[in-house]
MINUPA-768160 format. One record per residue (C-alpha): residue in one letter; z, y, x negated. Coordinates in steps of 0.05 Angstrom, whole numbers, plus 5000, padded with zeros to 4 digits. Example, Ala and Ser with C-alpha at 12.3 -4.5 7.8 and 13.67 -1.06 7.14 Angstrom:
<nodes>
A, 5156, 4910, 4754
S, 5143, 4979, 4727
</nodes>
This chain:
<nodes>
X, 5161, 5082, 4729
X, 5211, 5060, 4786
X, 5218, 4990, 4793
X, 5227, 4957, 4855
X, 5237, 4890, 4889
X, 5185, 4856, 4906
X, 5196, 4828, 4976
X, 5254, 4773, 4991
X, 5255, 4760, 4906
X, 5281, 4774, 4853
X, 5211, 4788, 4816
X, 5211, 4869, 4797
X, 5138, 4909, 4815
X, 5114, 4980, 4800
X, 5146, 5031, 4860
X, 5067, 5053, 4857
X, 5004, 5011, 4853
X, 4934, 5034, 4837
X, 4885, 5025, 4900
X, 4809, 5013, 4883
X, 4777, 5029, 4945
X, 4738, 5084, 4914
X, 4718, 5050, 4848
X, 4654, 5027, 4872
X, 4635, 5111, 4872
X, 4656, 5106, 4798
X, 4622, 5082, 4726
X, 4651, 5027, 4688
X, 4672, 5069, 4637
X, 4711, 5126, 4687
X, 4743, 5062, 4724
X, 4768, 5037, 4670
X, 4795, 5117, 4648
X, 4834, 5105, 4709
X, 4858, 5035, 4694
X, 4884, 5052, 4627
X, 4912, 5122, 4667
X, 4951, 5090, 4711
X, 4974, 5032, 4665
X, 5000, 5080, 4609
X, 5042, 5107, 4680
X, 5079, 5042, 4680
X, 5034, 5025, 4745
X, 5005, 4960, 4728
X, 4999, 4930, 4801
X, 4924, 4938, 4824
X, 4907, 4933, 4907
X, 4841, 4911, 4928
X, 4798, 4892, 4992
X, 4748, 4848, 4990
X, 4713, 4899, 5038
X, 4717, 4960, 4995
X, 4657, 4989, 4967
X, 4623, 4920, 4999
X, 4647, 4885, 4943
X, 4630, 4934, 4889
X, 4704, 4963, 4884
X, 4729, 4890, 4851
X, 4659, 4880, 4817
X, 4664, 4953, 4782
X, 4737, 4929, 4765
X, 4727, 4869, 4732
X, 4676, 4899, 4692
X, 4727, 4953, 4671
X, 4786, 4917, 4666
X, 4748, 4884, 4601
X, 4734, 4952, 4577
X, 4807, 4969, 4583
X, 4827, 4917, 4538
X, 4878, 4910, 4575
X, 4900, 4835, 4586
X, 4899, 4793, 4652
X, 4968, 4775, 4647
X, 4998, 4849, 4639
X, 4971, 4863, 4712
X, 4995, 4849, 4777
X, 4926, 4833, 4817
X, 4934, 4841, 4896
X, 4869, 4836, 4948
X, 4854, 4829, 5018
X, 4819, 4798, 5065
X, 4806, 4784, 5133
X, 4760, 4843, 5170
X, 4689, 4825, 5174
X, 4653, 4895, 5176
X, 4630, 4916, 5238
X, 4637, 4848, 5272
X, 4712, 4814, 5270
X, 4770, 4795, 5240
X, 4773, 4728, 5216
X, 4838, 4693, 5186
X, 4804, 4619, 5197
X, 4827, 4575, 5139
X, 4756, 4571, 5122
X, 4737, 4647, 5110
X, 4800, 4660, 5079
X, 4779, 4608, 5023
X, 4713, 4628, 5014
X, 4736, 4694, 5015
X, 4783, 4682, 4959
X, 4736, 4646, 4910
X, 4692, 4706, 4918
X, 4742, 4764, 4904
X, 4761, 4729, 4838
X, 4681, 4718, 4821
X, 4676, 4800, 4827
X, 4734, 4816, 4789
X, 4731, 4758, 4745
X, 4799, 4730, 4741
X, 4824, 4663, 4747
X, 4877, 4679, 4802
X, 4910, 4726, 4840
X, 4990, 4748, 4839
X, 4986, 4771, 4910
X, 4933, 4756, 4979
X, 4942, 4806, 5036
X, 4921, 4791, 5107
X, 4884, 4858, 5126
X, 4886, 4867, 5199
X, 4919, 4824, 5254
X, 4868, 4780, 5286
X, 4876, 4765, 5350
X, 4850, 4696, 5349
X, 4890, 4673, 5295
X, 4913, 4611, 5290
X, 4982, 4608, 5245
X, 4970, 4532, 5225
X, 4904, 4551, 5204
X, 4926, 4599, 5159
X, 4988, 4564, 5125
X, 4927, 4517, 5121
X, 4897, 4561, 5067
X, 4953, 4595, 5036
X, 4980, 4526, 5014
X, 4914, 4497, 4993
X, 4910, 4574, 4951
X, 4969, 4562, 4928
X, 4963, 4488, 4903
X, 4901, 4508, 4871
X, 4942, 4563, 4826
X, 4888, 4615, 4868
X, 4944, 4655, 4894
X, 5016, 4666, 4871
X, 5050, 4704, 4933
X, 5027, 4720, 4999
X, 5030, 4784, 5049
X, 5002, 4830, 5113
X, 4973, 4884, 5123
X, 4976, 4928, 5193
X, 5019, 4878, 5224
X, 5079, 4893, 5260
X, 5137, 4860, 5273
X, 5122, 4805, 5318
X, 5062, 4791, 5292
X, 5099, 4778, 5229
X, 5146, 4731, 5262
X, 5078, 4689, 5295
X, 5059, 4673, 5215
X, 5121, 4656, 5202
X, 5118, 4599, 5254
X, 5069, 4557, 5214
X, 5069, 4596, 5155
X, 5126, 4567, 5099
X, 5116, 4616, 5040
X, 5147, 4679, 5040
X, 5115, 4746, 5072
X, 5128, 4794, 5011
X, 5090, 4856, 5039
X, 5065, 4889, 5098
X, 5020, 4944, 5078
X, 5017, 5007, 5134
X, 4996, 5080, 5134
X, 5061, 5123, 5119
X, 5078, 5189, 5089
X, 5093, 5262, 5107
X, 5040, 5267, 5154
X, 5038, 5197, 5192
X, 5115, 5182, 5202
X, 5114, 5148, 5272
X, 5158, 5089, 5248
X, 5214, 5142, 5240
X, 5205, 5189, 5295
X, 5220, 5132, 5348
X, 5277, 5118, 5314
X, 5304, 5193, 5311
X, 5283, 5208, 5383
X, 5316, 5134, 5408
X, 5336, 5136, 5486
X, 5294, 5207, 5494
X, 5233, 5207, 5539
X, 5184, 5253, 5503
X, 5131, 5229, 5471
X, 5162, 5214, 5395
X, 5215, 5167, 5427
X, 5155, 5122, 5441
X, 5161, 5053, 5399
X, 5095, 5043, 5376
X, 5105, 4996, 5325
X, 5164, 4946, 5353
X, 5222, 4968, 5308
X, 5171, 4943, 5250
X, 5206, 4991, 5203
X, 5277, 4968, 5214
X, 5245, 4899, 5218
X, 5234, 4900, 5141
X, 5288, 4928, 5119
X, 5327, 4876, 5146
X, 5281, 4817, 5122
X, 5272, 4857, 5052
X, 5191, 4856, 5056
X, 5164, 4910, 5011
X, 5119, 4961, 5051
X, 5061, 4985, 5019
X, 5043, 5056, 5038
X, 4976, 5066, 5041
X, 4941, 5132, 5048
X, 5002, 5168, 5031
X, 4972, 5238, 5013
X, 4934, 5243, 5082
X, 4936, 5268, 5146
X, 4907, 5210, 5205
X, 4867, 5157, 5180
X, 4813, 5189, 5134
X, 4814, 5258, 5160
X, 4832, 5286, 5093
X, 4884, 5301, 5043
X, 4952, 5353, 5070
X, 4965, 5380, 4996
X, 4932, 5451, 4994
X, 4910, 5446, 5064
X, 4901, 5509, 5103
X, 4917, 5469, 5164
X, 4985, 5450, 5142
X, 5019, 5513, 5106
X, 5097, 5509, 5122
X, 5096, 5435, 5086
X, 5058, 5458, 5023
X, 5101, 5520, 5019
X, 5155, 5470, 5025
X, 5126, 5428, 4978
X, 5106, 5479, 4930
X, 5177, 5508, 4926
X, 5214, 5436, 4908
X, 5153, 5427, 4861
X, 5180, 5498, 4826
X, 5242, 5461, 4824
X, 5229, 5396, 4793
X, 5173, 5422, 4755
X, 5115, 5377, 4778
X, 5061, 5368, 4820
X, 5056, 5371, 4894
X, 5039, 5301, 4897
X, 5096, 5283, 4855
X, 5142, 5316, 4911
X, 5106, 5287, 4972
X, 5103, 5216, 4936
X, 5183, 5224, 4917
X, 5194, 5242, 4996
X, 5176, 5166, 5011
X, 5203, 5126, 4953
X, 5280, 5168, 4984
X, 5266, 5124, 5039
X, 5315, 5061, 5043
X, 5283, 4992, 5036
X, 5231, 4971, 4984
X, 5176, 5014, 4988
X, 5107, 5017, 4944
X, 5058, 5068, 4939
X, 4992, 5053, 4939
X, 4958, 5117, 4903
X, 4879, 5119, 4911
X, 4858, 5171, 4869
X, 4813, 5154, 4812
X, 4821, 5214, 4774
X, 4869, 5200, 4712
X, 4902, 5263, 4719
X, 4919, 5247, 4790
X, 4947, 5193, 4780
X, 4984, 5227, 4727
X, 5018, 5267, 4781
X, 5028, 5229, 4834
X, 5073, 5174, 4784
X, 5113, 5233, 4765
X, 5144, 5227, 4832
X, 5176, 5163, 4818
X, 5229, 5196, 4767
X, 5251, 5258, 4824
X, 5310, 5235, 4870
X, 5303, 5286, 4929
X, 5372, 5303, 4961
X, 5377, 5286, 5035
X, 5372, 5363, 5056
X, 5309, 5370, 5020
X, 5279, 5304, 5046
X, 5295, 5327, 5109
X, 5265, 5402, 5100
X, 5198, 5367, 5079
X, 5207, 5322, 5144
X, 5212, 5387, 5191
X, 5159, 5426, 5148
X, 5116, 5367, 5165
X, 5126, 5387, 5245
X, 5182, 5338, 5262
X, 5233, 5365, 5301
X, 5315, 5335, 5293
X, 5336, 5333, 5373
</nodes>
């Protein structure tokens, strides 16, 4: 497995992390089948919500992770907080600590390596939040600290009260959502991919070195579905089936390889719990696409070069 740096440090982290979101819709036993899966990959970083699964996701973990056998120190444990179902966002120093105490309760750990903010709240209050992270953080709770969704100035409004470093931001990219690069291809054009959505966010961490964590890599909008073998999309998996041919792997291996040939320090967060999945997708970590076929998968995927 591909290591990579893991924000402004010199620490080294898995270039792919498992995501738990859908453990809650698994059995102890076929969680911890994908534990051990992606662990015997090389990825030992695990990403969690506290809001996945209403909890279950990290409570189905924990029970797994002691059916793994795996130990607590061989795992890089990330979660998030921050989005109150169906009613707010709340990053007051006071959820954020409760909050904490009850994500390691479900997955039954003593800390975590890494806390990610999960969506920008508007009423956020920076000194309210270094609040907690330094109080986490004194407590041996948390070890590092991140975002999630944010983009660049947000980042910059933490960092006024905040004093530890931001190691990731975690945003959708892949093949199929690749709006931080299109503005920057289609820079001083007027059509509609030269619009900035996103405030230079992705030159923003190259040049601070903050890891981004690409979530939902495999799919196309939010939670429409998967792209690989869609009928919807079949110049990219012709394209990806051909460099698959090639490097003899998976399609996922090919579309995960696409985004770790990006520049910067990039994570992928892979959500399947199916161990042969997993399997695939990690196999993209060892392919080093050349620039013409990274850029053949970027116009199969309906990007245009002006």
């Amino acid at each position: 497995m591909k290591q990579i740096k893991m924000g402004p440090s010199t620490l080294s982290i898995p270039a792919m992390a498992l995501g738990i979101m859908r453990m809650n819709q698994k059995s102890v036993t076929e969680a911890a089948d994908a534990i051990s899966a992606a662990y015997e990959e090389g990825i030992n970083f695990i990403d969690s919500a506290d809001i996945y699964g209403g909890g279950k996701s990290e409570t189905v973990f924990g029970q797994a992770l002691k059916e793994t056998k795996i130990g607590r120190d061989k795992l890089f444990i990330q979660s998030k907080t921050g989005i109150v179902p169906g009613k707010r966002y709340d990053f007051s120093e006071k959820y954020i600590l409760t909050a904490v105490d009850g994500i390691l309760d479900r997955m039954q750990v003593d800390y975590l390596d890494s806390l990610v903010l999960h969506r920008p709240d508007i009423l956020m209050d920076p000194e309210e939040v270094a609040e907690a992270f330094d109080t986490l953080q004194a407590q041996g709770k948390v070890r590092f600290f991140g975002v999630s969704n944010f983009n660049a100035s947000e980042i910059e409004l933490l960092k006024t009260a905040v004093t530890q470093p931001i190691m990731f931001d975690q945003l959708q990219f892949g093949l199929m959502h690749t709006g931080m690069l299109d503005s920057i291809v289609h820079t001083n054009m007027t059509d509609e991919k030269s619009v900035d959505h996103d405030g230079q966010t992705w030159n923003y961490l190259l040049r601070h070195r903050i890891t981004l964590q690409c979530w939902s890599p495999f799919q196309y909008g939010m939670f429409e579905g998967t792209f690989i073998n869609n009928s919807k999309f079949p110049q990219l998996n012709e394209e990806l089936e051909k460099l698959a041919e090639h490097y003899q792997v998976g399609k996922n291996a090919i579309a995960a390889s696409w985004i770790l040939r990006c520049p910067g320090q990039i994570q992928i967060l892979v959500g399947s719990m199916n161990p042969q999945h997993i399997a695939d997708s990690a196999a993209g970590s060892d392919i080093q696409l050349t620039k013409q076929e990274w850029y053949d998968l970027y116009l199969a995927a309906g990007n245009d070069l002006p």
